[in-house]
N, CA, C and O atoms as CSV, one atom per row, in Angstrom:
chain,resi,resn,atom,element,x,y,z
A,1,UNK,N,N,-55.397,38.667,-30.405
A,1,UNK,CA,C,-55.617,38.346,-31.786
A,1,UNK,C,C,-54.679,39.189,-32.652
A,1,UNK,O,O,-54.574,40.378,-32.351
A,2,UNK,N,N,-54.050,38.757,-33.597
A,2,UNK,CA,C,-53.067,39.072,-34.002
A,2,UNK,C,C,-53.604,39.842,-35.746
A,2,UNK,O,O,-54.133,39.050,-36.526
A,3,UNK,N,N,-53.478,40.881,-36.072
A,3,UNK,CA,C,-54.459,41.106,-37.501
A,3,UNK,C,C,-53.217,41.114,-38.345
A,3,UNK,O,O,-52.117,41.524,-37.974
A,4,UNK,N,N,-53.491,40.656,-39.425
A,4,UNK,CA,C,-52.671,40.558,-40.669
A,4,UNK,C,C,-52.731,42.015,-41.158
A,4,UNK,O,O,-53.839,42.551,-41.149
A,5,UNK,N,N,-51.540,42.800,-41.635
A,5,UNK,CA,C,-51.765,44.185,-42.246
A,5,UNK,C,C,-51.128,43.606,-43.732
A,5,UNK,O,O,-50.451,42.583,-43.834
A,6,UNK,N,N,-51.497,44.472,-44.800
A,6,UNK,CA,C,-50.735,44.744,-45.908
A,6,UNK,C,C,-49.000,45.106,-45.815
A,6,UNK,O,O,-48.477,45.997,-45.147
A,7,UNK,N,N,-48.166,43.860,-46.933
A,7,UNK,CA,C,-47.166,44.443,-46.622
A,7,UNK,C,C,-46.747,45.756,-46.926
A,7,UNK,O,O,-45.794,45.995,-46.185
A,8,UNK,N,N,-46.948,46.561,-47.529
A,8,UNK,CA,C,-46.362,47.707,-48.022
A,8,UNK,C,C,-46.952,48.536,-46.703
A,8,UNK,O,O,-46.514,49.685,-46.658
A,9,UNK,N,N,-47.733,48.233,-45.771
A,9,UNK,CA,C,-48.175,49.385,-44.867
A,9,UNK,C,C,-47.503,48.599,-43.387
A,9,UNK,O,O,-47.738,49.168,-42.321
A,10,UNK,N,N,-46.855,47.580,-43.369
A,10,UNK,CA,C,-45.885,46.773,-42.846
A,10,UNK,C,C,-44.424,47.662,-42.819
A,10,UNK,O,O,-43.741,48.065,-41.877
A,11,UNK,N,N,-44.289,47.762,-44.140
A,11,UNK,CA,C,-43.146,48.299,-44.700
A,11,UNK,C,C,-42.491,49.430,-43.951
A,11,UNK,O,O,-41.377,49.639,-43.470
A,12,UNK,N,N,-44.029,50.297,-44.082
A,12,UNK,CA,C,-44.101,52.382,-43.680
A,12,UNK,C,C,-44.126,51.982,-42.210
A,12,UNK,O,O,-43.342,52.629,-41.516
A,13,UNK,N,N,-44.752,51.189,-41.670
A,13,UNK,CA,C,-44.575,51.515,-40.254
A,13,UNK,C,C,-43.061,51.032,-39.993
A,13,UNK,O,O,-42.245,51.876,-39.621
A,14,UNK,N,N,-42.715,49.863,-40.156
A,14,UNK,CA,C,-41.296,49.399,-40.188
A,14,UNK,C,C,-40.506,50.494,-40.125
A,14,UNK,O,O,-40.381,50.955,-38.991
A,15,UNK,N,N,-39.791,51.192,-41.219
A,15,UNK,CA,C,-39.462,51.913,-41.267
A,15,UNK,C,C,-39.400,53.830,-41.177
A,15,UNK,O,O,-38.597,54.672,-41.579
A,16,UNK,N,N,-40.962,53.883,-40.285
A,16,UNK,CA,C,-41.470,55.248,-39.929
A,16,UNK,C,C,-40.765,54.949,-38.407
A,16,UNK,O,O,-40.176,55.936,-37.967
A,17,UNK,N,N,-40.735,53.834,-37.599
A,17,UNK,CA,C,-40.342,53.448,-36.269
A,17,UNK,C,C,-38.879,53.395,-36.649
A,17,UNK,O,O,-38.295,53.166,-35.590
A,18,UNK,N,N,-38.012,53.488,-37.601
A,18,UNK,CA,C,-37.013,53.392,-37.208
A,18,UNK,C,C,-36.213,52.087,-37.310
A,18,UNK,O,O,-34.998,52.219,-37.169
A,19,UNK,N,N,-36.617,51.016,-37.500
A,19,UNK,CA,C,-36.317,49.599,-36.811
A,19,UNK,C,C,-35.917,48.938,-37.748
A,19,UNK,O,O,-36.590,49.018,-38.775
A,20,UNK,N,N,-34.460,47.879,-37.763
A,20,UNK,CA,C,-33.688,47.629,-39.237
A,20,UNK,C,C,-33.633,45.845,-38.687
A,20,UNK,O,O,-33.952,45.307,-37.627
A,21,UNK,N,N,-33.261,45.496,-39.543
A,21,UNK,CA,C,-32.557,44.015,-39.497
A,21,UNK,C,C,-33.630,43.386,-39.512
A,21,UNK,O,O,-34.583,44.125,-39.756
A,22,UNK,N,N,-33.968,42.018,-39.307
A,22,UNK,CA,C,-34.952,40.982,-38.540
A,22,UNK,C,C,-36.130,41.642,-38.066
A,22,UNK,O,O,-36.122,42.334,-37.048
A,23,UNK,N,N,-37.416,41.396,-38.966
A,23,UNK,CA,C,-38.057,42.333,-38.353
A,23,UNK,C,C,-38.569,42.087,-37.146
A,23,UNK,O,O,-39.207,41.057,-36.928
A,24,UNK,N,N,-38.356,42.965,-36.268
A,24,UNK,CA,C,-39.262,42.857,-34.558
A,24,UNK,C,C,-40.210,43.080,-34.900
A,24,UNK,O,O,-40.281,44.180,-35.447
A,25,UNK,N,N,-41.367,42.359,-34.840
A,25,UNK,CA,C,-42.721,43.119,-34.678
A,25,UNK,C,C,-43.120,43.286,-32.947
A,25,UNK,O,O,-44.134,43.885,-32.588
A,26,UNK,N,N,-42.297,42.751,-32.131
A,26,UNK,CA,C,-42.495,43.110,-30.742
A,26,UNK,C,C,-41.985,44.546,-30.092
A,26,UNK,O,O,-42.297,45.148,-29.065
A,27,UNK,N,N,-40.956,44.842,-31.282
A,27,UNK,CA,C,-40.129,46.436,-30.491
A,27,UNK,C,C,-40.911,47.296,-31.366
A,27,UNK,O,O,-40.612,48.472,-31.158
A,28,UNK,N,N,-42.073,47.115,-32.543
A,28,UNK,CA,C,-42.262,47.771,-33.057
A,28,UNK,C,C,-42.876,49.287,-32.737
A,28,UNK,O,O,-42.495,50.371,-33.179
A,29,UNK,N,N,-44.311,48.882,-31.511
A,29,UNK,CA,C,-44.084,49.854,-30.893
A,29,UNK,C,C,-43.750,50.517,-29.703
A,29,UNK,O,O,-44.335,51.286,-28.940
A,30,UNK,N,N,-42.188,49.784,-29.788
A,30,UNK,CA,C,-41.331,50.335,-28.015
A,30,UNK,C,C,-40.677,51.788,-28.899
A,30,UNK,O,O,-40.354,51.941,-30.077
A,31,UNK,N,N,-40.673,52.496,-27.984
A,31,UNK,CA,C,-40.245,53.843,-28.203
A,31,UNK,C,C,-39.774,54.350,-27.683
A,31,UNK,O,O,-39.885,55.567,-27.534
A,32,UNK,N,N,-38.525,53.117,-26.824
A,32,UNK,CA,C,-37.621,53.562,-25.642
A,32,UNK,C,C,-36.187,53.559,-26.667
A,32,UNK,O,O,-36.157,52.877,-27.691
A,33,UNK,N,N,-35.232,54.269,-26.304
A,33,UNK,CA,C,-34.076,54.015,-26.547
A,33,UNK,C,C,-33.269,53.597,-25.616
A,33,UNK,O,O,-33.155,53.873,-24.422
A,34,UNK,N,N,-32.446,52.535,-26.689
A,34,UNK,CA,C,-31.517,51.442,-26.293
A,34,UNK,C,C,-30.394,51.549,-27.158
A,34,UNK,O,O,-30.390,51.397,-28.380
A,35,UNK,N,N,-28.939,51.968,-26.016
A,35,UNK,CA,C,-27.927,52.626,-26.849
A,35,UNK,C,C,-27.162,50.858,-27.024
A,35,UNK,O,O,-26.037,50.856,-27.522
A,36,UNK,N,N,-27.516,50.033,-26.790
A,36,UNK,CA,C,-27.106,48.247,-27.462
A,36,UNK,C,C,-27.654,47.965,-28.260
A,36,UNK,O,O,-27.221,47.044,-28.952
A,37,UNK,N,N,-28.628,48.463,-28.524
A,37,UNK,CA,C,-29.069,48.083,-29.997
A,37,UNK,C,C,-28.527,48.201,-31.256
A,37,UNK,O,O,-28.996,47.665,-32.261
A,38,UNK,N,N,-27.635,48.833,-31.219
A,38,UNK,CA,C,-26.726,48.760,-32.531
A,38,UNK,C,C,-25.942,47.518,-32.518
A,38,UNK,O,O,-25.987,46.673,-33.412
A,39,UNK,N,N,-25.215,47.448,-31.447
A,39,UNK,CA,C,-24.412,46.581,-30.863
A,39,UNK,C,C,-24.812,44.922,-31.193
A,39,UNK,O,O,-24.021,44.112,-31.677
A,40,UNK,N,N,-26.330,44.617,-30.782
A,40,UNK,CA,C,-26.893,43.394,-31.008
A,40,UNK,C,C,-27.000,43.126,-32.138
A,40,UNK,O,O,-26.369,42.305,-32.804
A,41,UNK,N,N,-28.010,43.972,-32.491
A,41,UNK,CA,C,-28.350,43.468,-34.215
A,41,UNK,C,C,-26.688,43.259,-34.777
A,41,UNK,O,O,-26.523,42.203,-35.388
A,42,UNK,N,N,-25.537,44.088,-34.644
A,42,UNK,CA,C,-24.310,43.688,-35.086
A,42,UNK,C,C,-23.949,42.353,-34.967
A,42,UNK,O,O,-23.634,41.694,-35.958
A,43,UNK,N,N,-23.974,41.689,-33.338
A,43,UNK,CA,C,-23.900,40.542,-33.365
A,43,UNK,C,C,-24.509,39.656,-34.047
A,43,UNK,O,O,-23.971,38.584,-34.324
A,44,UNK,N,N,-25.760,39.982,-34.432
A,44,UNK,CA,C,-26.377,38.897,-35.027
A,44,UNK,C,C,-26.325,38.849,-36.114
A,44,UNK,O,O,-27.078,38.010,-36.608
A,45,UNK,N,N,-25.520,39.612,-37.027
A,45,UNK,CA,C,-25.057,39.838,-38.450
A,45,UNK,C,C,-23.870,39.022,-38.253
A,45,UNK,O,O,-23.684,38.229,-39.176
A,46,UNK,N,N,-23.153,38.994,-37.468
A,46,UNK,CA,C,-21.936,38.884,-37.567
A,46,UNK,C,C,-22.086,36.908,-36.772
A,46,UNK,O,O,-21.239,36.021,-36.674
A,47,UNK,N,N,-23.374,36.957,-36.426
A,47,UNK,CA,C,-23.549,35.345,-36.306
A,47,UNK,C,C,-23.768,34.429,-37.414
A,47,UNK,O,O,-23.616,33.208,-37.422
A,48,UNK,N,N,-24.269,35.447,-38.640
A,48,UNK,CA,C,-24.611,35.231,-40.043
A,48,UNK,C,C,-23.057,34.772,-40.314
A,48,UNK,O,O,-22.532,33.663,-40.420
A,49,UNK,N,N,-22.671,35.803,-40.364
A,49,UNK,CA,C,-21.020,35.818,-41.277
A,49,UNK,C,C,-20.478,34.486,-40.378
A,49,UNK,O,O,-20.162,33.584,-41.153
A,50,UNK,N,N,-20.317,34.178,-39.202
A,50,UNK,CA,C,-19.424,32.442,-38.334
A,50,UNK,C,C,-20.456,31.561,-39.441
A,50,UNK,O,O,-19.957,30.648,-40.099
A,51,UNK,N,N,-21.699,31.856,-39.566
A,51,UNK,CA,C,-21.981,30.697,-39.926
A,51,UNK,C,C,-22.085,30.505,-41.645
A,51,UNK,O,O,-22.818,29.813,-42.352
A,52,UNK,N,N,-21.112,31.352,-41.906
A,52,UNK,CA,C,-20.451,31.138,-43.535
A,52,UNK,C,C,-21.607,31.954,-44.308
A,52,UNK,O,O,-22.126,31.288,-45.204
A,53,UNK,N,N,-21.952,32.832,-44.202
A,53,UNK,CA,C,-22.861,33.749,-45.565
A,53,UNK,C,C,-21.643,35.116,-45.522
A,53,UNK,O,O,-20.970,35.636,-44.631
A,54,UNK,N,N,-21.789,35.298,-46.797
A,54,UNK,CA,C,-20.541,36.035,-47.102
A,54,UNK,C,C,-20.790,37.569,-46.718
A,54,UNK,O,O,-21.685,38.396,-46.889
A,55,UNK,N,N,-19.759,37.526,-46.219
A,55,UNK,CA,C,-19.354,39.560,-45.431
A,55,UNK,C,C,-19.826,40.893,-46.653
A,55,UNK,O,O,-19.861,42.107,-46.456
A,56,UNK,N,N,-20.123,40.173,-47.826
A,56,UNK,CA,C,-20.207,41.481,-48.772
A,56,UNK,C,C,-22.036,41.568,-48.767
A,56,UNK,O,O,-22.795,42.533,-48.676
A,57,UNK,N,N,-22.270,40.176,-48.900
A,57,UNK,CA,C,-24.218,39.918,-48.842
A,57,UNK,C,C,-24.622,40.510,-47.522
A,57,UNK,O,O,-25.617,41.216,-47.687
A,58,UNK,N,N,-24.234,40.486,-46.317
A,58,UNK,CA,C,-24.576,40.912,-45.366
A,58,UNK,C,C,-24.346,42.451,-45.030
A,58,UNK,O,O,-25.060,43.067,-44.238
A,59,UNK,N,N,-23.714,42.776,-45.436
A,59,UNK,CA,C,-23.060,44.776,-45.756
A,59,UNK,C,C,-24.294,44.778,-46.363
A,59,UNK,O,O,-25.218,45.182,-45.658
A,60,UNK,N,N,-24.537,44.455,-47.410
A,60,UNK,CA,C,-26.054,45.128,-48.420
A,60,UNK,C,C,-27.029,44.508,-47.562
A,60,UNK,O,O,-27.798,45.458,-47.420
A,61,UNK,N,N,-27.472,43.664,-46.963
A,61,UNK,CA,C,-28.369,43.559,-46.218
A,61,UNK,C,C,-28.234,44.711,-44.892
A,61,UNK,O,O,-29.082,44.414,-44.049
A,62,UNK,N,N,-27.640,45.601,-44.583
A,62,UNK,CA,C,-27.370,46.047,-43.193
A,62,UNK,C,C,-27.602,46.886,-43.874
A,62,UNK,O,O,-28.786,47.133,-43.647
A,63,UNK,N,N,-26.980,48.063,-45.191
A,63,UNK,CA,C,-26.710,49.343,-45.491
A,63,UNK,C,C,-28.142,49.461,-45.938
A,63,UNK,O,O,-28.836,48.532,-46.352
A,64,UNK,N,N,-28.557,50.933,-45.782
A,64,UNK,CA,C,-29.725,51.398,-46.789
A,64,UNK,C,C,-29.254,52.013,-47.807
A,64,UNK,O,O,-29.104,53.200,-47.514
A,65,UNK,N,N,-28.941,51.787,-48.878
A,65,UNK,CA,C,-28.942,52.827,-50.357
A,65,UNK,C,C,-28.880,53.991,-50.644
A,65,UNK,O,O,-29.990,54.417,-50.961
A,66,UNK,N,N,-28.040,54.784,-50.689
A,66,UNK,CA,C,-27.951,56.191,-50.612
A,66,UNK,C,C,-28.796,56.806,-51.200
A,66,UNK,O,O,-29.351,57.820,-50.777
A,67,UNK,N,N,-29.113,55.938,-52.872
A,67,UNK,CA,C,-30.167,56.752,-53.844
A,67,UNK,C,C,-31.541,56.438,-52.950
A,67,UNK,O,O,-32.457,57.040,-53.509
A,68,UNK,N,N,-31.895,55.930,-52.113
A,68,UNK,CA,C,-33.280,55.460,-51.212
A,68,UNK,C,C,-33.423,56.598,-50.309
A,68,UNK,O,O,-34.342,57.417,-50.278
A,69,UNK,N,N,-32.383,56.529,-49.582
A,69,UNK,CA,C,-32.131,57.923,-48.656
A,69,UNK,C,C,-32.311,59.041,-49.581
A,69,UNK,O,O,-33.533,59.152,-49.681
A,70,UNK,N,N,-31.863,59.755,-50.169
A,70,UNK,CA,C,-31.960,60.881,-51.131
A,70,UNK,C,C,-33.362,60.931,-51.487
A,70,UNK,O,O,-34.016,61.973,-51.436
A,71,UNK,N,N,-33.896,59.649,-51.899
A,71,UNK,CA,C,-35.155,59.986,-52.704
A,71,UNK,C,C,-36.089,60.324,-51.703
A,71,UNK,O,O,-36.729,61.332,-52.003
A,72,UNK,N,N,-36.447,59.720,-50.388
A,72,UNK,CA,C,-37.132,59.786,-49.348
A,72,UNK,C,C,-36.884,61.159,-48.745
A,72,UNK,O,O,-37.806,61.839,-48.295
A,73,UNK,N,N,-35.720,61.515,-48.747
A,73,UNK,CA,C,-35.485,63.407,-47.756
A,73,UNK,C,C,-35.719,64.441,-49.033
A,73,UNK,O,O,-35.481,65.642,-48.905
A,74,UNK,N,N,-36.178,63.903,-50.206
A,74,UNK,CA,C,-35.935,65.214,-51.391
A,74,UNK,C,C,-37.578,65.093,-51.448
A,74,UNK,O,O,-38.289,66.088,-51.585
A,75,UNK,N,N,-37.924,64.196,-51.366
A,75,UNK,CA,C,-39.639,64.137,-52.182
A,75,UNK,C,C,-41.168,64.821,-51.396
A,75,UNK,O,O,-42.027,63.946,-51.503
A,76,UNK,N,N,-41.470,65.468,-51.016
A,76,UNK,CA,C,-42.102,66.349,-50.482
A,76,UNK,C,C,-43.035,65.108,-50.309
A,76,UNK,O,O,-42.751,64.447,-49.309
A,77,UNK,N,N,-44.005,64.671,-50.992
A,77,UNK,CA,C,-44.642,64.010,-50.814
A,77,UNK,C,C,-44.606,63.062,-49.284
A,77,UNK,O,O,-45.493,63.155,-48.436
A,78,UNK,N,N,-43.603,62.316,-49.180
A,78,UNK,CA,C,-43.679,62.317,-47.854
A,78,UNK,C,C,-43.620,62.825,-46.479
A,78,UNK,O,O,-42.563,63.448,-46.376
A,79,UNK,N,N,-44.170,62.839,-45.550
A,79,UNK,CA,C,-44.109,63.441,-44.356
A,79,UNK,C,C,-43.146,63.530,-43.586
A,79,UNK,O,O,-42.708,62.415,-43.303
A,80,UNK,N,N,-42.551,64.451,-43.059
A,80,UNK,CA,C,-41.441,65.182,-42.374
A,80,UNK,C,C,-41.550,64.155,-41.443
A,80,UNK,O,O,-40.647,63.346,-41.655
A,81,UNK,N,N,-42.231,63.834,-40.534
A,81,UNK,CA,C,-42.157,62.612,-39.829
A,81,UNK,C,C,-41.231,61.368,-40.498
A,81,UNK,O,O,-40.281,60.777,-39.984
A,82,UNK,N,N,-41.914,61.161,-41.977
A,82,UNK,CA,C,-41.149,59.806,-42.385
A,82,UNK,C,C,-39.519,59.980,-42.777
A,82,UNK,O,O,-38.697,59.080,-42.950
A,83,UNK,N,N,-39.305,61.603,-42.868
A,83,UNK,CA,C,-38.019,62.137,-43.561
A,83,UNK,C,C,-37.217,61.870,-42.210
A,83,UNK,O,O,-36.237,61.127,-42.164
A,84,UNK,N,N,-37.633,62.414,-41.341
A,84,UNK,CA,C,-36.850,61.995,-40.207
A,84,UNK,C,C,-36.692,60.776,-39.232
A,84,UNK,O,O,-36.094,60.841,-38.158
A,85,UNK,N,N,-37.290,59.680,-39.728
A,85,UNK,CA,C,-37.072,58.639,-39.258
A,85,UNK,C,C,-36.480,57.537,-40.196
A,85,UNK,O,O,-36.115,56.396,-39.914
A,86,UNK,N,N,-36.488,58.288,-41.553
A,86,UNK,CA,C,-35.714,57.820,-42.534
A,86,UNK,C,C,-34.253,58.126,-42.225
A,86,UNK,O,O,-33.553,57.117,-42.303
A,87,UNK,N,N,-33.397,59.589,-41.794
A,87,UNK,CA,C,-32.774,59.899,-41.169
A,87,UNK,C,C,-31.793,59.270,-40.460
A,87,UNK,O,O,-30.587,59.041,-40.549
A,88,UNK,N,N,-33.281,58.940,-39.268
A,88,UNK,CA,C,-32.297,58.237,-37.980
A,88,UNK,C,C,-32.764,56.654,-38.216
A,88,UNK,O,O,-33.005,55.836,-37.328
A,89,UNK,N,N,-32.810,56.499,-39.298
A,89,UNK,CA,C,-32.377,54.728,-39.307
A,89,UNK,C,C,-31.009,54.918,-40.201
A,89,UNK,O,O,-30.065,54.194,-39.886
A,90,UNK,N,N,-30.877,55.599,-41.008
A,90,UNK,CA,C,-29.938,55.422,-41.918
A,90,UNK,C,C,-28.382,55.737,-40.612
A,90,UNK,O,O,-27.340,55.097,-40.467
A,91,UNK,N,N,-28.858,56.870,-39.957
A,91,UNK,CA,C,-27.598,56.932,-39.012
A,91,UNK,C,C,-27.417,55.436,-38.284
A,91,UNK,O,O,-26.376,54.780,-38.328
A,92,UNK,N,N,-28.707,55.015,-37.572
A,92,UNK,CA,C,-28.617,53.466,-36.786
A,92,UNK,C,C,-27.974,52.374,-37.921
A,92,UNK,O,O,-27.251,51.407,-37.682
A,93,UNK,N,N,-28.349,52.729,-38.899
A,93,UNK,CA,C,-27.489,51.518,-39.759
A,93,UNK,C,C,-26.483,51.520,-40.126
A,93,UNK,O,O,-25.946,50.461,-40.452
A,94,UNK,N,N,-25.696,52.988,-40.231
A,94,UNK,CA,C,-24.247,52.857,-40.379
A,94,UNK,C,C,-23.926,52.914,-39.021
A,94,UNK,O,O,-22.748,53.268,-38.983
A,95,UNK,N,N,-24.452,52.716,-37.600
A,95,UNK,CA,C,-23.378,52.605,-36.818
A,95,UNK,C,C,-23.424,50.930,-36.487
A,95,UNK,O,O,-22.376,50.483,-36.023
A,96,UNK,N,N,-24.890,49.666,-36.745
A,96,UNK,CA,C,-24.768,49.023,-37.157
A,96,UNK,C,C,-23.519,48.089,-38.141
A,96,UNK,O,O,-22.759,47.151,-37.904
A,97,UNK,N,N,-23.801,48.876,-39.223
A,97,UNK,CA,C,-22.601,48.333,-40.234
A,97,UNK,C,C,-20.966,48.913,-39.925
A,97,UNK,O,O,-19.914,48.386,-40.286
A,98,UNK,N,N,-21.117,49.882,-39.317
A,98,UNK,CA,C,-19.346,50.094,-38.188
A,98,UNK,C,C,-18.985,49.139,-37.295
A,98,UNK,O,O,-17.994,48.433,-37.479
A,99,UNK,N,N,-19.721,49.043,-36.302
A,99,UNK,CA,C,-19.610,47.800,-35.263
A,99,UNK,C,C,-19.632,45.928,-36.016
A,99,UNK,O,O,-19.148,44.925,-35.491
A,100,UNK,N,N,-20.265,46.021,-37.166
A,100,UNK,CA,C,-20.470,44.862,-37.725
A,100,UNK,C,C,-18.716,44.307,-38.873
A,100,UNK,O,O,-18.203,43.236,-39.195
A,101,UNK,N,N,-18.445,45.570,-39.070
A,101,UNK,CA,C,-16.813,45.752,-39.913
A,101,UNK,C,C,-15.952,45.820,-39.232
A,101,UNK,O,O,-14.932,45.904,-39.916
A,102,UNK,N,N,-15.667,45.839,-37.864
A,102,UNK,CA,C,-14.901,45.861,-36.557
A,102,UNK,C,C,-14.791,44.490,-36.306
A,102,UNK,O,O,-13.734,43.907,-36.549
A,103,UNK,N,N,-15.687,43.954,-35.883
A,103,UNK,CA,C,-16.161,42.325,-35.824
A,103,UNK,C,C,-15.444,41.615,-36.923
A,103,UNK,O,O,-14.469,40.960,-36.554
A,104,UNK,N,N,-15.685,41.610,-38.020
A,104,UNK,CA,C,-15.454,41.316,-38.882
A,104,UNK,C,C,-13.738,40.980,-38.964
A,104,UNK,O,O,-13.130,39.911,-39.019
A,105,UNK,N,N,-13.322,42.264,-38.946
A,105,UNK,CA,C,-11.983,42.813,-39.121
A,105,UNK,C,C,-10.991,41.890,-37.838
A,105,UNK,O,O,-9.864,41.397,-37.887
A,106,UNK,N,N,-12.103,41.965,-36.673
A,106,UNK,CA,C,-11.570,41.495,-35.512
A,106,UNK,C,C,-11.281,39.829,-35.947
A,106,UNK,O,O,-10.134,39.424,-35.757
A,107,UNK,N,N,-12.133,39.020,-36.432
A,107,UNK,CA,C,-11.792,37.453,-36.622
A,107,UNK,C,C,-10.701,37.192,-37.449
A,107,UNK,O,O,-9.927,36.242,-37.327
A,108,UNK,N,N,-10.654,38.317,-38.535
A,108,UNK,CA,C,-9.966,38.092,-39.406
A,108,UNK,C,C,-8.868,38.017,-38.632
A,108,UNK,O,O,-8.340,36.944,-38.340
A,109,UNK,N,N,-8.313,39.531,-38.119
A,109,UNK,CA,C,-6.587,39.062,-37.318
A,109,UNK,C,C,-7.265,38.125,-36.004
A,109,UNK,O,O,-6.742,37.038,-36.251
A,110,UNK,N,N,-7.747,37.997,-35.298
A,110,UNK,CA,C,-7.604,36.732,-34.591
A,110,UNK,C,C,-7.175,35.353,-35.227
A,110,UNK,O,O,-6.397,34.547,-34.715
A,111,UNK,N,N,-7.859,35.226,-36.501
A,111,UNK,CA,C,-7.617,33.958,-36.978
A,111,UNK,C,C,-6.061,33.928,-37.399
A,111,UNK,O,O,-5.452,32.879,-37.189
A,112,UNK,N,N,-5.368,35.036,-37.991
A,112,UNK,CA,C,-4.201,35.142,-38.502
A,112,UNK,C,C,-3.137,35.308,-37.379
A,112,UNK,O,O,-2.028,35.600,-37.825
A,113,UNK,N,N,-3.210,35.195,-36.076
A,113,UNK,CA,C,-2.296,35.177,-35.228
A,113,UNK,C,C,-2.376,33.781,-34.799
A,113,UNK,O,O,-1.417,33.422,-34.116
A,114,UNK,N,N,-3.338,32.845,-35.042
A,114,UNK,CA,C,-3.586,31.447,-34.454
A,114,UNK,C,C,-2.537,30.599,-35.261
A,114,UNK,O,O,-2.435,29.389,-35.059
Protein backbone atom coordinates (compact mmCIF):
# COMPACT_ATOMS: atom_id res chain seq x y z
CA UNK A 1 0.00 0.00 0.00
CA UNK A 2 1.41 2.94 -1.13
CA UNK A 3 0.66 6.24 1.49
CA UNK A 4 0.39 9.61 0.03
CA UNK A 5 2.87 12.07 2.08
CA UNK A 6 2.67 15.91 1.97
CA UNK A 7 4.59 17.53 -0.69
CA UNK A 8 6.82 19.72 1.17
CA UNK A 9 7.82 16.59 3.46
CA UNK A 10 8.28 14.81 -0.12
CA UNK A 11 10.48 17.63 -0.83
CA UNK A 12 12.92 17.23 2.70
CA UNK A 13 13.20 13.70 2.22
CA UNK A 14 13.98 14.14 -1.58
CA UNK A 15 16.50 16.18 -1.00
CA UNK A 16 17.86 15.03 2.71
CA UNK A 17 18.65 11.55 0.44
CA UNK A 18 20.49 13.36 -1.87
CA UNK A 19 18.55 12.42 -5.09
CA UNK A 20 18.14 15.04 -8.19
CA UNK A 21 16.39 14.88 -11.55
CA UNK A 22 13.10 12.70 -12.11
CA UNK A 23 12.02 11.92 -9.00
CA UNK A 24 12.87 8.12 -7.99
CA UNK A 25 10.72 7.31 -5.39
CA UNK A 26 12.21 3.68 -5.78
CA UNK A 27 16.08 4.78 -5.06
CA UNK A 28 14.69 6.85 -2.47
CA UNK A 29 15.62 4.73 0.17
CA UNK A 30 18.74 2.90 -1.56
CA UNK A 31 21.74 4.09 0.20
CA UNK A 32 24.16 2.37 -1.97
CA UNK A 33 26.49 4.31 -4.06
CA UNK A 34 26.55 4.28 -7.70
CA UNK A 35 29.52 6.05 -9.32
CA UNK A 36 26.93 5.98 -12.99
CA UNK A 37 24.66 7.77 -11.60
CA UNK A 38 25.79 10.94 -12.60
CA UNK A 39 26.43 9.59 -15.87
CA UNK A 40 22.61 8.39 -16.41
CA UNK A 41 20.60 11.00 -15.17
CA UNK A 42 23.12 13.00 -17.77
CA UNK A 43 21.88 10.87 -20.41
CA UNK A 44 18.57 11.40 -19.77
CA UNK A 45 18.90 15.17 -19.82
CA UNK A 46 20.63 15.03 -22.73
CA UNK A 47 17.63 12.68 -24.21
CA UNK A 48 15.58 15.87 -23.34
CA UNK A 49 17.92 18.15 -25.35
CA UNK A 50 17.72 15.17 -29.04
CA UNK A 51 14.32 15.59 -28.43
CA UNK A 52 14.39 19.49 -28.97
CA UNK A 53 13.85 21.24 -25.31
CA UNK A 54 16.39 23.80 -25.21
CA UNK A 55 20.10 23.27 -23.60
CA UNK A 56 19.68 26.55 -21.44
CA UNK A 57 15.96 25.17 -19.77
CA UNK A 58 17.58 22.01 -19.00
CA UNK A 59 21.03 23.58 -17.27
CA UNK A 60 18.37 25.31 -14.78
CA UNK A 61 16.55 22.27 -14.42
CA UNK A 62 19.91 20.22 -13.50
CA UNK A 63 21.76 23.22 -11.47
CA UNK A 64 20.70 24.00 -7.83
CA UNK A 65 20.95 27.86 -7.15
CA UNK A 66 23.77 29.05 -5.42
CA UNK A 67 21.57 31.57 -3.30
CA UNK A 68 19.55 27.96 -2.20
CA UNK A 69 22.83 26.39 -1.38
CA UNK A 70 24.08 29.35 0.76
CA UNK A 71 20.83 29.74 2.43
CA UNK A 72 20.54 26.00 3.47
CA UNK A 73 24.59 25.70 4.83
CA UNK A 74 24.26 29.34 6.64
CA UNK A 75 20.82 28.82 8.49
CA UNK A 76 21.25 26.98 11.69
CA UNK A 77 17.90 26.10 11.80
CA UNK A 78 18.42 23.26 9.76
CA UNK A 79 20.08 20.08 10.67
CA UNK A 80 23.68 19.32 9.94
CA UNK A 81 22.36 16.22 8.46
CA UNK A 82 20.28 18.34 5.89
CA UNK A 83 23.50 20.79 5.45
CA UNK A 84 25.33 17.95 4.35
CA UNK A 85 23.26 16.32 2.05
CA UNK A 86 22.49 19.61 0.70
CA UNK A 87 26.29 19.58 0.06
CA UNK A 88 26.58 16.39 -1.64
CA UNK A 89 23.73 16.90 -4.02
CA UNK A 90 24.91 20.18 -5.07
CA UNK A 91 28.46 18.42 -5.78
CA UNK A 92 26.23 15.35 -7.68
CA UNK A 93 24.66 18.06 -9.69
CA UNK A 94 27.48 19.83 -10.96
CA UNK A 95 29.11 16.68 -11.94
CA UNK A 96 25.68 15.89 -13.52
CA UNK A 97 25.60 19.25 -15.35
CA UNK A 98 29.62 18.60 -16.47
CA UNK A 99 28.92 15.32 -18.09
CA UNK A 100 25.54 16.80 -19.46
CA UNK A 101 27.80 20.06 -21.24
CA UNK A 102 30.29 17.47 -22.68
CA UNK A 103 27.34 15.72 -24.38
CA UNK A 104 26.09 18.58 -25.42
CA UNK A 105 29.30 20.09 -26.75
CA UNK A 106 29.93 16.55 -28.18
CA UNK A 107 26.70 16.72 -30.86
CA UNK A 108 27.38 19.98 -31.52
CA UNK A 109 30.97 19.16 -33.29
CA UNK A 110 29.68 15.85 -34.41
CA UNK A 111 27.00 17.53 -36.25
CA UNK A 112 29.53 20.16 -37.69
CA UNK A 113 31.93 17.63 -39.18
CA UNK A 114 28.84 15.79 -40.99
Amino acid sequence: MVTKLPLAEISLRYLYYGFSGPFPMAMMLQDDFDPQAPMREAALFYGLFLRGQSVDSIRRDIDIPKAVVKKVLRTQAYEANLRKAMRRTYVYRQEVLRIFNELVLNEKNRSRLQ
